[in-house]
N, C-alpha and C positions, 0 to 999 in steps of 0.2 A: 448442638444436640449430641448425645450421648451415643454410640453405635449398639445396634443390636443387630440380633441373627436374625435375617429376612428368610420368607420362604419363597422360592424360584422356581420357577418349571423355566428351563430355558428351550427354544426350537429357532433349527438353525434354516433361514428360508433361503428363496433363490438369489444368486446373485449379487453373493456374499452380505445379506442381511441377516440380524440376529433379532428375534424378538424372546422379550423376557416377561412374562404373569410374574408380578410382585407381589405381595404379600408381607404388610408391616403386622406389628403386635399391637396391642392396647396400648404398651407401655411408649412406645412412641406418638401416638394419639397424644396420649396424654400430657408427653412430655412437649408437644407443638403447641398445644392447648394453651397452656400455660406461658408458653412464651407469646403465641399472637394476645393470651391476656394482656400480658406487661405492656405488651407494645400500645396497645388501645388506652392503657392507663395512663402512658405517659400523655395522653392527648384532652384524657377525660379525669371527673373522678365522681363517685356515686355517694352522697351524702351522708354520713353516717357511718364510712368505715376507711381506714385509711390506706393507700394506696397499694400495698405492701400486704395488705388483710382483708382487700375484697373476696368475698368470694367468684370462684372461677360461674357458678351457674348466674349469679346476679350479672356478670360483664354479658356472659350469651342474652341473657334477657335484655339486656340495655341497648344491645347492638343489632339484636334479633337474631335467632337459633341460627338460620337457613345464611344470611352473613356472616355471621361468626364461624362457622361451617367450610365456607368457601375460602377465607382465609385461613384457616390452618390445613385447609387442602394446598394453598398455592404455598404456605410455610413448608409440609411435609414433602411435596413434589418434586423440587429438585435434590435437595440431602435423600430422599431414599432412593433415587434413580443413581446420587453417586455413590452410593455404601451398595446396590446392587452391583454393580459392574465391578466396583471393589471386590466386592465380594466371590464372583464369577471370575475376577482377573481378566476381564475382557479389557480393549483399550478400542472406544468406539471412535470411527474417523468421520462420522458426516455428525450432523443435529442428530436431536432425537424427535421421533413421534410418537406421540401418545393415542392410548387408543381409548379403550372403556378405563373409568375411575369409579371408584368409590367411597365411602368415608361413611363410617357410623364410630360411635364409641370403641368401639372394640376391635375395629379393624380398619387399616385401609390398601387397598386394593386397587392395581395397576397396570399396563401394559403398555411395556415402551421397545419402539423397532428403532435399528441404527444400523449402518452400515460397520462391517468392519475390514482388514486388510485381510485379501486373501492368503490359501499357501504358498510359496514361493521362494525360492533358494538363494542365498546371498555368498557371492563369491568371497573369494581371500582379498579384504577391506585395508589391509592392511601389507599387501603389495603391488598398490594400482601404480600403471604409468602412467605420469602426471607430466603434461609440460609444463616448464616455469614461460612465464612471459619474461619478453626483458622492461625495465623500467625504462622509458625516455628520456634521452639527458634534454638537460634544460640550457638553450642557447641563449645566444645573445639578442638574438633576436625575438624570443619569446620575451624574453624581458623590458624590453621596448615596447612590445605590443602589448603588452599588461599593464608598462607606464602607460600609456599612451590610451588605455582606455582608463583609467584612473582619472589622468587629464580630461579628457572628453565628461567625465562623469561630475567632475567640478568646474566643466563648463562655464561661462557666461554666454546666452542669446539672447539677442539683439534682431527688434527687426530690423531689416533691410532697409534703403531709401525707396522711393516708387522706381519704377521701372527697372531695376537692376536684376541683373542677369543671375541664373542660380549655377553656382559654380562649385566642384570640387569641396568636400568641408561643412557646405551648409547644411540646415537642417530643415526640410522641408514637410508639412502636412499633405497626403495627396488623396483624391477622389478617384479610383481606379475601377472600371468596368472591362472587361475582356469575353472576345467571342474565339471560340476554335469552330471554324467553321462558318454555319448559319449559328449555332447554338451557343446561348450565354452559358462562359463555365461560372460553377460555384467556388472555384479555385483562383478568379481572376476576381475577384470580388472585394473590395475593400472602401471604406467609409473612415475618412480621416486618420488615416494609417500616416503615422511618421519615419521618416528615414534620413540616416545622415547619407547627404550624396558623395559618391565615391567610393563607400562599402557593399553595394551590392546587398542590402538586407536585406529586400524583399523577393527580388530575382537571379539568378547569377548573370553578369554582364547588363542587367537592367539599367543601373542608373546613366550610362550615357546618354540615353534619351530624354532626361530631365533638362540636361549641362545647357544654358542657354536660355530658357527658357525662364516666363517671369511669373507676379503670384499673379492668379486668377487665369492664369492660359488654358484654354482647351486646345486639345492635340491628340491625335488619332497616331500609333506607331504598330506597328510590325516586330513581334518582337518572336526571335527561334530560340525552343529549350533542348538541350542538349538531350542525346539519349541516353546519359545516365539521368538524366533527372529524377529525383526520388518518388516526386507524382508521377506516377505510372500515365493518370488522363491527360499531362502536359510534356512528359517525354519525348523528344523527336518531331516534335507539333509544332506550326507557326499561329499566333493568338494575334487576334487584332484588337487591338487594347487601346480605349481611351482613357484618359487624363485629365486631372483638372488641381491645377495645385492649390492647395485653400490655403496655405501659408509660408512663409520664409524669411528665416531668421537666419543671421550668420555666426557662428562657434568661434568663441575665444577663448582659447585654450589658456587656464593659469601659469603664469612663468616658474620655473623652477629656481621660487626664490624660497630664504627661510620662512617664511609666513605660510608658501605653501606645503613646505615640508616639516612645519610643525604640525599643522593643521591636520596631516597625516597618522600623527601617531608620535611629536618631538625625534624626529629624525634632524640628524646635523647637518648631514649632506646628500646628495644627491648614490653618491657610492653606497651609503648609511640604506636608503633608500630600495636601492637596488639587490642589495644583498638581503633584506627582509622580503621582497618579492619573488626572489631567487627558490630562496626556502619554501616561499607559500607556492611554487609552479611547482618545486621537487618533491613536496607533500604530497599534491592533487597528482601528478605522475604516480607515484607509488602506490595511491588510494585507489587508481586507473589498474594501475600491473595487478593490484592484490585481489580486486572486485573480477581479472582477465582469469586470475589465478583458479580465485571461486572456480570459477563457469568451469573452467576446465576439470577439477578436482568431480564437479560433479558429474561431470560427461564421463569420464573412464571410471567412477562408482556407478553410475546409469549400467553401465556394458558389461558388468558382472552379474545384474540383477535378473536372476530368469523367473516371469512370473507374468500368469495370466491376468490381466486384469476387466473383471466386468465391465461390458460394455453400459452397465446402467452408472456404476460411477466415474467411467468418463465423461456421459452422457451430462451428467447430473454434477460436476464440475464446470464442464464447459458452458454450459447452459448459464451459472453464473457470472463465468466473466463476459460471454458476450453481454447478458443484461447490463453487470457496468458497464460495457463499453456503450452502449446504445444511450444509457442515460448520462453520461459525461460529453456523446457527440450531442447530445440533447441540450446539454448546458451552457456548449460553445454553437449552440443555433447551426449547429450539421446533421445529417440523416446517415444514416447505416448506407444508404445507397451512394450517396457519396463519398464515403468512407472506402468501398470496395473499388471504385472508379477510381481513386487514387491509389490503390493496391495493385489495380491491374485485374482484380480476381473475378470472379463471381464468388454469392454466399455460398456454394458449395463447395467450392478450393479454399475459403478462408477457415468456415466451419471445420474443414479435416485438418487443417492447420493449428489451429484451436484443440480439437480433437487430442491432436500425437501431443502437443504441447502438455494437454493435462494430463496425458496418460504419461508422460515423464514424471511430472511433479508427484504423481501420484507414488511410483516406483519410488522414485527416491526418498519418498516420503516413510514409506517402510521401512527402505532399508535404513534411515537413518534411526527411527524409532529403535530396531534393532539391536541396532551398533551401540544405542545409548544401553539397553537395555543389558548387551552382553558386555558392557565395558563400567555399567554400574554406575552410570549418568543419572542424577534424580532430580528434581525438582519439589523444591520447599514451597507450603502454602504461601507464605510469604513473596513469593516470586510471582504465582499466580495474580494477588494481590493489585501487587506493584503494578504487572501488565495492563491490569483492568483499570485502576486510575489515572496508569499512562493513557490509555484509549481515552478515557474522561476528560482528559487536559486536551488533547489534541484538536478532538473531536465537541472541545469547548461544551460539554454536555455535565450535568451533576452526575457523581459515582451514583448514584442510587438508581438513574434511569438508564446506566449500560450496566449497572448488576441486571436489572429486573431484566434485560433484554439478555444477557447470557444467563442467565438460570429458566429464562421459560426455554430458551431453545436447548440446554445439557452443557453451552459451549463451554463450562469451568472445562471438563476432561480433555477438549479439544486443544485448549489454552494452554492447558499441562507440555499437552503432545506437543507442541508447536515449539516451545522452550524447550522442550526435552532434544528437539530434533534439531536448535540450533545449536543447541550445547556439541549434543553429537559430532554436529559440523566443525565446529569449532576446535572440536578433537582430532578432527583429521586435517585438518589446516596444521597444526600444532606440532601431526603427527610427522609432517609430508615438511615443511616450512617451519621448523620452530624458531629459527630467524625473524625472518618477515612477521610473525605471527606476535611475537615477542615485542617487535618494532612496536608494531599499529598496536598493543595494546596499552606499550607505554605511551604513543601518541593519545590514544582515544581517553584513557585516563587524563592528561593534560590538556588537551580540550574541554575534558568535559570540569575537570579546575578551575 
């Protein structure tokens, strides 16, 4: 659709919200009109005139005034909400809301509220102390243990004979119940959970209590979690945990002969072999320093930012990730309460947790917008584009139903912002690191080759 001049009353409410009365012309009416025509024609066609030549008042009759209506309201809805704030140069940071609408021939009429970034002062971006991480070198012994789970991963299992003992190496299914105390935890909980014995996968120092024992045994042990343990409700605790092994198999590991080492990838030799894994450990290190690097870059850009931020859009941040968090502990058949039992926390220390966290991303979220802004960072429709069919692919969904769902909510602007502010990032990575930066973009190009 064509741009025209809208009319605005803009008012600036509490709490860094902006609401704006819209006001389109006929002439964009008209020009919406015409296109939800086309679009209905491609679907239909009305006897007697051809497709290209109906007229516009015959498709409203066909379709009914009051429907035809509502669709070039939800046509005109998001393009004039984003040629308004175009227009204003506003850059809105949450969805929009909508309030009263309207729509006759001759006019239609709007009122949309969003949040936007408060005022706030951004230090010298461009002389932050930044530590570099160092990169891990890659030993010999990593590289054995990356063989050696390669080997494990082209396995052969084998059951066992009857009564044979589970030893070191094998691979065991187990039935696991656990009390700390009188009370059953939700942490001691497992249903046919696999583990090879001797790694320790499921507890640290757990698997000796297996070594010995056969399939189908029940067994009651005593088992103490260290107090670093990372669950806070099994730290320092002794759990009395029964047992029941439903299976066991014994791991044959592939020999390191040519058949395994083509199988691999046409590797010649075993050296052949280890030097391609070499490279993939000294990657994943780098990828580790560069992502250590991120955090850092953004923590001493955080400490120049001085700026108040509403407590309604911390509020109103955080609020959404606990929601995901509560529906993904949802998905894995856990509760928020047990979630905070393994924190150690109550909802109220994790909430303020939550809280500073958003009120960071928030910050830096500014400044980088900013930084884009003052260093002439921009973003092509085309990029926009791309993001939204990336989402489509990912998210296994057709483009049409994550447009419709980011044009009812405003997200195109948001989507902008978000590019906009990695670009940014990526200017100061660039700026602080043009090594590293340079590195990982000829890697990520060659990956993505």
């Amino acid at each position: 659709m064509a741009k025209v001049k809208l009319n605005i009353v803009k008012k600036e409410l509490e709490g860094s919200r902006i609401q704006l009365d819209v006001s389109a012309p006929a002439e964009s009416v008209k020009e919406a009109s015409k296109s939800v025509a086309k679009q209905i024609l491609r679907h239909m066609s009305i006897p007697g005139f051809r497709k290209d030549k109906t007229p516009l008042a015959l498709v409203k009759r066909q379709v009914g005034a009051d429907r035809f209506m509502e669709y070039v309201q939800s046509e005109l809805l998001p393009f004039t909400y984003y040629e308004a704030v175009d227009q204003e140069g506003i850059q809105p940071i949450s969805e929009v809301q909508y309030g009263e609408k309207s729509l006759t021939d001759s006019e239609f009429k709007f009122q949309a509220s969003f949040a936007v970034a408060p005022s706030f002062q951004l230090g010298d971006y461009k002389n932050l102390k930044v530590e570099t991480p160092e990169v891990e070198a890659v030993t010999d012994d990593s590289v054995n243990s990356f063989l050696e789970q390669l080997r494990n991963k082209h396995s052969v299992k084998s059951d066992v004979s009857e009564g044979e003992e589970i030893k070191n190496g094998d691979l065991v299914s187990l039935l696991i119940r656990g009390k700390i105390g009188e009370e059953e935890s939700p942490f001691l909980k497992h249903y046919n959970v696999s583990t090879l014995v001797g790694e320790n996968q499921l507890y640290p120092d757990f698997d000796k209590h297996l070594v010995g024992h056969k399939k189908l045994d029940r067994f009651e042990v005593d088992h103490t979690f260290g107090e670093d343990y990372f669950n806070k409700a099994l730290s320092g605790k002794t759990a009395k945990i029964e047992i029941k092994v439903l299976t066991h198999k014994t791991v044959t590991l592939p020999e390191m002969d040519s058949d395994f080492l083509k199988s691999l990838g046409g590797f010649e030799t075993v050296e052949d072999l280890k030097q391609a894994i070499r490279k993939e450990i000294e990657s994943s290190n780098k990828e580790a320093a560069r992502k250590k690097l991120r955090s850092n870059l953004q923590d001493s850009l955080y400490s120049i930012i001085q700026c108040d931020v509403p407590a309604g859009l911390v509020r109103e941040l955080s609020e959404a990730k606990l929601h995901d968090l509560k529906l993904d502990l949802e998905q894995k058949k856990s509760t928020f309460e047990d979630f905070l039992t393994s924190q150690g926390k109550t909802e109220e220390e994790y909430t303020l947790e939550v809280d500073k966290a958003s009120e960071k991303e928030l910050k830096l979220s500014f400044a980088l917008t900013r930084i884009a802004d003052q260093e002439g960072l921009t973003v092509e429709e085309n990029e926009v584009s791309w993001r939204i069919r990336y989402t489509a692919m990912v998210l296994r969904k057709e483009v049409h139903e994550i447009l419709e769902f980011v044009e009812s909510l405003g997200r195109r602007v948001l989507i902008r912002a978000e590019i906009k502010q990695e670009k940014a990032l990526h200017f100061l990575e660039n700026l602080y690191f043009p090594a590293e930066t340079e590195s990982a973009a000829g890697e990520e190009a060659s990956a993505e080759a």
